[in-house]
C-alpha positions as CSV (number, residue, x, y, z in Angstrom):
1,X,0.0,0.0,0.0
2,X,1.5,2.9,-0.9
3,X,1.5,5.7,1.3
4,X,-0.3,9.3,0.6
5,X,2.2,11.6,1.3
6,X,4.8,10.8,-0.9
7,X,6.4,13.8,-2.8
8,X,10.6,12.8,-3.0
9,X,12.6,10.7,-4.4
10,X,13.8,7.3,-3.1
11,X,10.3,5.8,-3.1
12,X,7.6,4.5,-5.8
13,X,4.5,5.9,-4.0
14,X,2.9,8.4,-6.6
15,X,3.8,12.1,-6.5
16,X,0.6,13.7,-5.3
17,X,0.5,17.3,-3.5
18,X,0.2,17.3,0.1
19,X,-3.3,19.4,0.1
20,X,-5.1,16.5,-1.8
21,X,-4.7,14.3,2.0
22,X,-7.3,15.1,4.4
23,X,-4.8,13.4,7.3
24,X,-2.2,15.4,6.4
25,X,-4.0,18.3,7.9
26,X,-5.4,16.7,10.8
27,X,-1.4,15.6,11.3
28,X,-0.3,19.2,11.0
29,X,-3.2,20.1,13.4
30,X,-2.1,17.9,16.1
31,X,1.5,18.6,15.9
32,X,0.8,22.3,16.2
33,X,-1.2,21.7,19.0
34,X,1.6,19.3,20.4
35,X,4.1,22.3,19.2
36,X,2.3,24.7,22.0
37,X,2.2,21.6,24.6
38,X,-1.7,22.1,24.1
39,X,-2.0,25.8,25.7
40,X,-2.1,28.8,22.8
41,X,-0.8,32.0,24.0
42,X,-4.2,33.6,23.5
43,X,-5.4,31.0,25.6
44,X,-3.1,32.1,28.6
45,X,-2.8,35.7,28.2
46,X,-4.1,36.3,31.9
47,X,-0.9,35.4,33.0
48,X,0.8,37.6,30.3
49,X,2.1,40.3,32.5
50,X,5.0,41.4,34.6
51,X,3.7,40.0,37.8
52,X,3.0,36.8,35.6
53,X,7.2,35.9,36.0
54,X,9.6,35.6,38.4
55,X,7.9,38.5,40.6
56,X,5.8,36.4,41.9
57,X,7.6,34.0,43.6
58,X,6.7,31.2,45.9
59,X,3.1,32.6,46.3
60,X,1.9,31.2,42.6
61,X,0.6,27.9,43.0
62,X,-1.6,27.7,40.1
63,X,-1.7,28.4,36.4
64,X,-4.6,30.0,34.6
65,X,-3.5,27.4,31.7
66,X,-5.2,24.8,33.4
67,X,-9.2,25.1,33.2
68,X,-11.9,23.4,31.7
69,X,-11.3,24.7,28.6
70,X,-8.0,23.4,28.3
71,X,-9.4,20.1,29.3
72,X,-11.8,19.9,27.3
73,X,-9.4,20.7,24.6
74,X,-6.4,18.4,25.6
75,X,-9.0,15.5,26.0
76,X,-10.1,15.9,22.2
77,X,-6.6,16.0,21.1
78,X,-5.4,13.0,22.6
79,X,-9.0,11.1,21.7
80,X,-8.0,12.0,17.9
81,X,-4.4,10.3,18.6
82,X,-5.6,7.6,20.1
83,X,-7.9,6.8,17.0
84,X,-5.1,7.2,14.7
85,X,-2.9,4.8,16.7
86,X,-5.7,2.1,17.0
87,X,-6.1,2.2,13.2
88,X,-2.9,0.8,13.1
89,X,-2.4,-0.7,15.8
90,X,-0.5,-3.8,14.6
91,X,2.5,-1.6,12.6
92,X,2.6,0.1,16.3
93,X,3.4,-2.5,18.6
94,X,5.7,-3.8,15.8
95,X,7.5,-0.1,16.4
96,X,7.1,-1.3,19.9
97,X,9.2,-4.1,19.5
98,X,11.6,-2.3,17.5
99,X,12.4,-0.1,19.9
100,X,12.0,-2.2,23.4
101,X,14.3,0.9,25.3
102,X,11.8,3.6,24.2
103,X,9.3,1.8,24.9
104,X,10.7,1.0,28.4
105,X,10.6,4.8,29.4
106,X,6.6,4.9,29.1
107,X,6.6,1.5,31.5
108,X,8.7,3.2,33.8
109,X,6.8,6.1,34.1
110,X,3.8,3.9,34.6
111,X,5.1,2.0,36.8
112,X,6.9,4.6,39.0
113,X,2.9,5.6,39.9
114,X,3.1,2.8,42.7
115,X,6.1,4.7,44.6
116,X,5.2,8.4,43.3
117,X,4.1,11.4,45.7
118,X,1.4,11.7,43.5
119,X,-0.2,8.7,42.3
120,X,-3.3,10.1,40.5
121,X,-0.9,12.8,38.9
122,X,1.8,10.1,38.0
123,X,-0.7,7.3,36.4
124,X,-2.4,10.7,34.1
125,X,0.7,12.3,32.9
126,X,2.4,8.8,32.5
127,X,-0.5,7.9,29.8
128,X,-0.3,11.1,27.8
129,X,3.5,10.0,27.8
130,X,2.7,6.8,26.8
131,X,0.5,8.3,24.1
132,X,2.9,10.3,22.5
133,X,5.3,7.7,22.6
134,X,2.7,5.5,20.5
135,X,2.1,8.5,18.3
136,X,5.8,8.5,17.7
137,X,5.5,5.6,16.9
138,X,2.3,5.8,14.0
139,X,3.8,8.0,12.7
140,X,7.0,6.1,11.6
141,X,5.1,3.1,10.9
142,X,2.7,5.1,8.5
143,X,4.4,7.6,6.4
144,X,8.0,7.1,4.5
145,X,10.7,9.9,6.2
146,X,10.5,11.9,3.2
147,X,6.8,12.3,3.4
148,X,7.6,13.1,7.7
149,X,9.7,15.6,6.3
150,X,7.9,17.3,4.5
151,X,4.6,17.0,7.0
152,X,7.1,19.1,10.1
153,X,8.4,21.1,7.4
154,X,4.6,22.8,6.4
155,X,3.6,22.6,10.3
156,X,6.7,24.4,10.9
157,X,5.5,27.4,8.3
158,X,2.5,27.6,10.1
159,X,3.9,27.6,13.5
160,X,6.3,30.4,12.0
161,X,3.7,32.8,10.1
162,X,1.1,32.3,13.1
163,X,3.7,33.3,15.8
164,X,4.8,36.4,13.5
165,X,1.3,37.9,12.9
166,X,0.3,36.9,16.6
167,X,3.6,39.5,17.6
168,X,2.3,42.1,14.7
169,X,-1.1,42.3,15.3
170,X,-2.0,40.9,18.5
171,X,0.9,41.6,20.8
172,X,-1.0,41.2,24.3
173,X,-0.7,37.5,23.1
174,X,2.3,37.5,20.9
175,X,4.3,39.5,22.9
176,X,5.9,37.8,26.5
177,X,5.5,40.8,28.9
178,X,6.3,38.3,31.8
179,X,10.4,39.2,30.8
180,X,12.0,42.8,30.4
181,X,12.3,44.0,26.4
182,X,9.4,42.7,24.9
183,X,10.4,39.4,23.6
184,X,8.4,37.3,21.2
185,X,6.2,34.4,22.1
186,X,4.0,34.1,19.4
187,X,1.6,31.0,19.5
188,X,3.5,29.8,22.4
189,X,3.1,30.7,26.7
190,X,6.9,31.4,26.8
191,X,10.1,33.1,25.0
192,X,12.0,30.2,25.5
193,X,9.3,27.4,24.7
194,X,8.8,29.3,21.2
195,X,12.4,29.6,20.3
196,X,13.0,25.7,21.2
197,X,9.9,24.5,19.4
198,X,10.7,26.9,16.1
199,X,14.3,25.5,16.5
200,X,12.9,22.1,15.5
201,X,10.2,22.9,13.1
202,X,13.5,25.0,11.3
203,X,15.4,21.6,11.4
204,X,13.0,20.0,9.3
205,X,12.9,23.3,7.1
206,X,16.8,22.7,6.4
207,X,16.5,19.5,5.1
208,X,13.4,19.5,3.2
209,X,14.0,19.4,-0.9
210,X,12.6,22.3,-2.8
211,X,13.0,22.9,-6.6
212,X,12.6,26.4,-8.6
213,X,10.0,28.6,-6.8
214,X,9.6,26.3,-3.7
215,X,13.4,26.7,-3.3
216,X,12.9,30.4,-2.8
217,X,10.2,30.3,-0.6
218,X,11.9,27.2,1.5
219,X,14.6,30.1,2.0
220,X,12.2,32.9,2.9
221,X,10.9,30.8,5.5
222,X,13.8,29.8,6.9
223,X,14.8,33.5,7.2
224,X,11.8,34.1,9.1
225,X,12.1,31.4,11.3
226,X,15.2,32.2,12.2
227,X,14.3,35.7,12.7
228,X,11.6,34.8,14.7
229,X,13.7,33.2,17.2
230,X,15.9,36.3,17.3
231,X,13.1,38.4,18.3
232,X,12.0,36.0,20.7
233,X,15.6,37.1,22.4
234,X,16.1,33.4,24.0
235,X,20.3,33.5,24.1
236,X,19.5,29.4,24.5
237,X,17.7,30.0,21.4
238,X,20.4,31.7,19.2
239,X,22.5,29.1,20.5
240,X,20.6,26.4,19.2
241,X,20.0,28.3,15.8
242,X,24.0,29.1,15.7
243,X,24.4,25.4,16.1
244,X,22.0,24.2,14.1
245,X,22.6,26.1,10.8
246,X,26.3,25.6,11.1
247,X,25.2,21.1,11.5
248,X,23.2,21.3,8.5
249,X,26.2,23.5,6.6
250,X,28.0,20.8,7.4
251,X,25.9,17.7,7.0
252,X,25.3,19.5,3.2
253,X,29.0,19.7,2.8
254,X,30.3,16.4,3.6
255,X,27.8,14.0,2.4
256,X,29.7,15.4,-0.9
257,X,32.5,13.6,-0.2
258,X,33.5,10.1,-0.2
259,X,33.5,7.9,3.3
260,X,37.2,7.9,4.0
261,X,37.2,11.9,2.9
262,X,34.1,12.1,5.1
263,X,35.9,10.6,8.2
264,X,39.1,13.0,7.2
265,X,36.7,16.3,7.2
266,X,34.2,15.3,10.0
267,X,37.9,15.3,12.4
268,X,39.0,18.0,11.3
269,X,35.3,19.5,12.0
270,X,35.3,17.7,15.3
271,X,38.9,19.0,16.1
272,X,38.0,22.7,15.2
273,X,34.8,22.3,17.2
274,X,37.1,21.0,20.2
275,X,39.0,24.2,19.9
276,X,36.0,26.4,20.0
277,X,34.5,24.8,23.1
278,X,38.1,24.6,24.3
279,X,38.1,28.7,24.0
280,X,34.8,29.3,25.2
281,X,35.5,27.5,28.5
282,X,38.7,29.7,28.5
283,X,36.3,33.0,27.8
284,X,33.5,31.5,29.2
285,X,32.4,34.4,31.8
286,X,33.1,36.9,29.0
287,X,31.0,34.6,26.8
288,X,28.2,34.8,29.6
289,X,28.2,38.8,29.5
290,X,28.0,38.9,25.6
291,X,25.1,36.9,25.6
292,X,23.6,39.0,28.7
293,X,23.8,36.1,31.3
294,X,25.7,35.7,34.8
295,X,28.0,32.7,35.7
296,X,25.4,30.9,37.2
297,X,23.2,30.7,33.8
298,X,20.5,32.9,34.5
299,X,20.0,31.0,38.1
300,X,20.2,27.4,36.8
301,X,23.7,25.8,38.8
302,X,21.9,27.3,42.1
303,X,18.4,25.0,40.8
304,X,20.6,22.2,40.1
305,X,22.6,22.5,43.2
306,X,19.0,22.0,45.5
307,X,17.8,20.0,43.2
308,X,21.0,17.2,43.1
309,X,20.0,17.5,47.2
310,X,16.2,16.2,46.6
311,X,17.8,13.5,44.6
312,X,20.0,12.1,46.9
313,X,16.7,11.6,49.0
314,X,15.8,9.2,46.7
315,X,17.9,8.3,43.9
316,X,17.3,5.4,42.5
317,X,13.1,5.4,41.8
318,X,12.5,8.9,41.8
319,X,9.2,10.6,43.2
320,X,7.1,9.6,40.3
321,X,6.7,10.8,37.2
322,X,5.3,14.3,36.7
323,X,4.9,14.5,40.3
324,X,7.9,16.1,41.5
325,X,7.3,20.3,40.7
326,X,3.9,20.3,42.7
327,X,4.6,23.8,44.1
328,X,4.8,24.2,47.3
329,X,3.7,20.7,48.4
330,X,6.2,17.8,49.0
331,X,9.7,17.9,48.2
332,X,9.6,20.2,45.4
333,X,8.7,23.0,48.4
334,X,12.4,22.5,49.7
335,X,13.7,23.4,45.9
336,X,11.6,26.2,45.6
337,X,12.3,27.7,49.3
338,X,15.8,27.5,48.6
339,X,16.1,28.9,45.2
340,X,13.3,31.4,46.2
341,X,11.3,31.2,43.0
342,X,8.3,29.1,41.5
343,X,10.2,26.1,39.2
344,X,7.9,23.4,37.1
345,X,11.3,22.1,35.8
346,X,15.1,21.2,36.9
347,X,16.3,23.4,33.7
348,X,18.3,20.2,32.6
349,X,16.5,17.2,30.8
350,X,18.7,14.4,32.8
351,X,18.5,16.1,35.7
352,X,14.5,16.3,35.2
353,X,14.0,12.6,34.4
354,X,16.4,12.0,37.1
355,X,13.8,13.5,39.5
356,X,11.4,12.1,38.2
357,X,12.1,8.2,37.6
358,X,15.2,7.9,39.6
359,X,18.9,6.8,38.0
360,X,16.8,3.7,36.3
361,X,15.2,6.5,34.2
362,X,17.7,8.1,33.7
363,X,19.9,5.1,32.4
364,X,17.2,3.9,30.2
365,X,17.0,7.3,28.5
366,X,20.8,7.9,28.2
367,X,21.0,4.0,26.7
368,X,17.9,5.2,23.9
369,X,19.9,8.5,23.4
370,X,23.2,6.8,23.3
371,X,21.7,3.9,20.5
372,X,20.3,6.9,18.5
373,X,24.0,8.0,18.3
374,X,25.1,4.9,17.2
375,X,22.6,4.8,14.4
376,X,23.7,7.6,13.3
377,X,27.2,7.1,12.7
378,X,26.4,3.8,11.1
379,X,23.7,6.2,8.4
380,X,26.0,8.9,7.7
381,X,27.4,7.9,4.0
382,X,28.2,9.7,1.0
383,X,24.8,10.9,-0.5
384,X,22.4,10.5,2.7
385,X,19.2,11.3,2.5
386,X,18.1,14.6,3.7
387,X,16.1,12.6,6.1
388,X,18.7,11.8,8.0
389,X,19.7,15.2,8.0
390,X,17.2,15.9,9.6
391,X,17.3,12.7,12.3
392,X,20.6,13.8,13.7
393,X,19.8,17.3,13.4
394,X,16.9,16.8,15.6
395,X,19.5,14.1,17.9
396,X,21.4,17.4,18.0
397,X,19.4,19.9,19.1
398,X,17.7,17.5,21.5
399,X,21.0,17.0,23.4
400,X,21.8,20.5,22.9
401,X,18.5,22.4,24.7
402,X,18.5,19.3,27.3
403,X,21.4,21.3,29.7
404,X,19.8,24.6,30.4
405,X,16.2,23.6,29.4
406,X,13.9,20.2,29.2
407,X,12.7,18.2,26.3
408,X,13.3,14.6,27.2
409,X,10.1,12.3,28.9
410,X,8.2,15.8,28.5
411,X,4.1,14.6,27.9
412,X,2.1,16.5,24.9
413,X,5.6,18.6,23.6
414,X,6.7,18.0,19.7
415,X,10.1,18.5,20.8
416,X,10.1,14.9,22.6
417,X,7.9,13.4,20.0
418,X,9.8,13.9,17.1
419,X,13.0,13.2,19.2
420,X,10.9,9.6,19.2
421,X,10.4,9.7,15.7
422,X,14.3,10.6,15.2
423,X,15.4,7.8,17.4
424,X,13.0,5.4,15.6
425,X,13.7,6.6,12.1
426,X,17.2,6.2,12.6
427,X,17.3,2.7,14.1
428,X,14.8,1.9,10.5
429,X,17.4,3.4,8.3
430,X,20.7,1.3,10.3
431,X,18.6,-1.8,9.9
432,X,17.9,-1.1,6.2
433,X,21.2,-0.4,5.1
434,X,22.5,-3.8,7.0
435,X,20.2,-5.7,4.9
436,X,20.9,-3.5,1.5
437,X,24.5,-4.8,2.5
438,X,23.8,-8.4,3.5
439,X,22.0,-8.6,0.3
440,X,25.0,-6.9,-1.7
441,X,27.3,-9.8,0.2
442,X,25.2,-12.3,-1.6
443,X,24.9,-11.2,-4.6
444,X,26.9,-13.4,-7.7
445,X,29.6,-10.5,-9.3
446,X,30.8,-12.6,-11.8
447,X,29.0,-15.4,-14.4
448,X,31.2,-16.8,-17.1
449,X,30.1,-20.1,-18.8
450,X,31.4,-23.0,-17.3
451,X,32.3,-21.8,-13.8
452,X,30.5,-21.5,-11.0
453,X,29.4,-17.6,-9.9
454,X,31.8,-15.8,-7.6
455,X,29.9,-14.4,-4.6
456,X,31.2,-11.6,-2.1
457,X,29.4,-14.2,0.9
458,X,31.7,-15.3,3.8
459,X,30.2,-18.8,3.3
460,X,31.0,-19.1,-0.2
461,X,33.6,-21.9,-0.8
């Protein structure tokens, strides 16, 4: 059966447009939604103001972000997932299988509700986590990485031209009033959380193909997207941009090459990387004031020092998932007295799961992260696919935003999802160039009358 989306080369499905699928927008739809962690900026904008950040302090409990509406809403969007996943249910739990350590994380979290603080919370959040995962998951399973692509690549437009006019014409929403200067927020409840999410939808803009007039406006996008993320004045943000474009520069430039030239450049890219990292740690305060931050990352090595102390109260499990930041209730009330402000995160990813499902977690994510590496190395050749491009691009950035922010075992966010469908996509691509070359070793290379074919196989006599 071929599948609707198909638009590039490298597969037999028929070239149809994109418009002519009604899932397609129902896809880009749901990742949008996913994109915003299902809470518009419009929907929030109570919270929009001055008094809405930092100011506060330990007295906000609560966030206006989570009424009825937004129930009501979040239900609907996860009972449309759900369908989709159950219509292909079998090519899921054969993702599943594929990838038993991914899969692992969302019986963790399930698991940890019989030792977690809050067990109702825990067994909630741990099924939207689960949900994802198995969206993940469909989506691999149902479109080729081509047609994925291109699917994140006209979300990501949206996501960008929404976000813009939101800022131009309806700043109460568009603009993030809760931080000094006016940053950007667009469809999203935070500078930062737009500047990560756009970071990602860009990735997929990098390495989408284009031809004549879609090649223009593939590059007028991604200007605006990454002036978007300027405006949204995240220095994390223009970190991850900085990174990201000089990757795909990269990526672009050596899959020119052959293998042994590739290994000769990617060192010498690796070595002048080493250098630059090497200098930055020698500059670093400097650095730091450049980009208008203190040496303690805008307050983050004070979070992680209290919370590395709730830890050690319980390192192994965890407090359940999603049930560690409950304000001023249980342990996360220590964190929060100490630092002085209201935190829903650890500002690191591995520090977050950490807390959350203990140093098991946190092993069974590093192992995932660690097999997505591998996979990569064993894809990159001369003349990849954009796709996986785009896979270690989204490997990248997900490593990348997971030391001062959180992406990783985050329910309802895109960024974790299509970290999923990276991690996935890349273990399909490793297992389908081992079998293009264990049918190559195989394969007769020379016939001549009379004498028996010479094959490349080991068990050949």
């Amino acid at each position: 059966m071929t599948s609707p989306l198909a638009f590039q080369r490298g597969h037999s499905s028929a070239k149809l447009p994109l418009r002519n699928y009604p899932v397609a927008y129902i896809l880009s739809l749901l990742l949008l939604v996913f994109s915003v962690r299902t809470t518009f900026s419009f929907e929030s904008g109570s919270g929009n103001v001055t008094l809405g950040g930092k100011s506060v302090g330990i007295v906000q409990t609560m966030s206006d972000t989570d009424t009825l509406q937004n129930r009501i809403q979040l239900g609907f969007v996860l009972s449309i997932t759900a369908l989709l996943i159950a219509k292909r249910g079998r090519q899921v739990m054969e993702e599943m299988r594929r990838n038993k350590v991914i899969t692992l994380s969302a019986v963790l979290a399930l698991a940890s509700t019989a030792w977690s603080q809050e067990p109702a919370r825990t067994a909630l959040f741990a099924t939207y986590l689960a949900l994802d995962i198995l969206f993940a998951f469909y989506l691999v399973s149902r479109f080729t990485p081509d047609e994925l692509l291109r699917l994140f690549s006209v979300t990501g437009v949206l996501a960008v031209l929404s976000s813009i006019c939101m800022a131009l014409l309806l700043p109460k929403y568009g603009i993030d009033f809760k931080a000094p200067g006016g940053p950007w927020q667009g469809l999203f409840t935070h500078k930062n959380a737009c500047a990560i999410e756009l970071t990602f939808f860009l990735c997929a803009m990098l390495f989408s193909a284009a031809r004549g007039y879609s090649k223009i406006y593939r590059l007028l996008f991604i200007a605006a997207a990454v002036g978007t993320i300027i405006k949204t004045q995240s220095r994390t943000g223009w970190l991850g941009v900085g990174l990201l474009l000089l990757f795909a520069a990269s990526f672009h430039i050596l899959k020119r090459f052959p293998r042994k030239d590739q290994i000769l450049l990617a060192i010498i890219i690796v070595a002048a990387g080493g250098a630059l990292i090497s200098l930055s740690v020698d500059y670093f305060p400097q650095a730091l004031t450049v980009l208008g931050k203190d040496s303690t990352m805008s307050g983050r090595t004070s979070i992680w020092y209290y919370v590395l102390l709730s830890i050690w109260k319980r390192p192994l499990l965890g407090y359940g998932f999603s049930a560690f930041w409950l304000g001023m209730k249980g342990e996360s009330a220590n964190v929060i007295t100490g630092f002085g402000f209201l935190q829903n995160h650890a500002q690191n990813g591995l520090l977050d799961v950490w807390l959350q499902t203990g140093a098991i977690g946190m092993a069974i994510v590093v192992i995932w992260l660690f097999q997505a590496l591998r996979n990569a190395v064993r894809t990159l050749r001369p003349q990849s696919p954009n796709y996986v491009g785009w896979y270690l691009g989204v490997l990248l950035m997900t490593l990348f935003y997971n030391i001062g922010e959180r992406t990783l075992l985050v329910p309802d966010d895109l960024s974790f999802i299509v970290m999923v469908v990276a991690a996935a996509g890349l273990a399909t691509e490793a297992r389908r160039l081992r079998n293009v070359q264990g049918r190559t070793a195989r394969t007769p290379i020379l016939v001549r009358p009379g004498v028996p074919p010479l094959c490349l196989s080991r068990k050949s006599p």
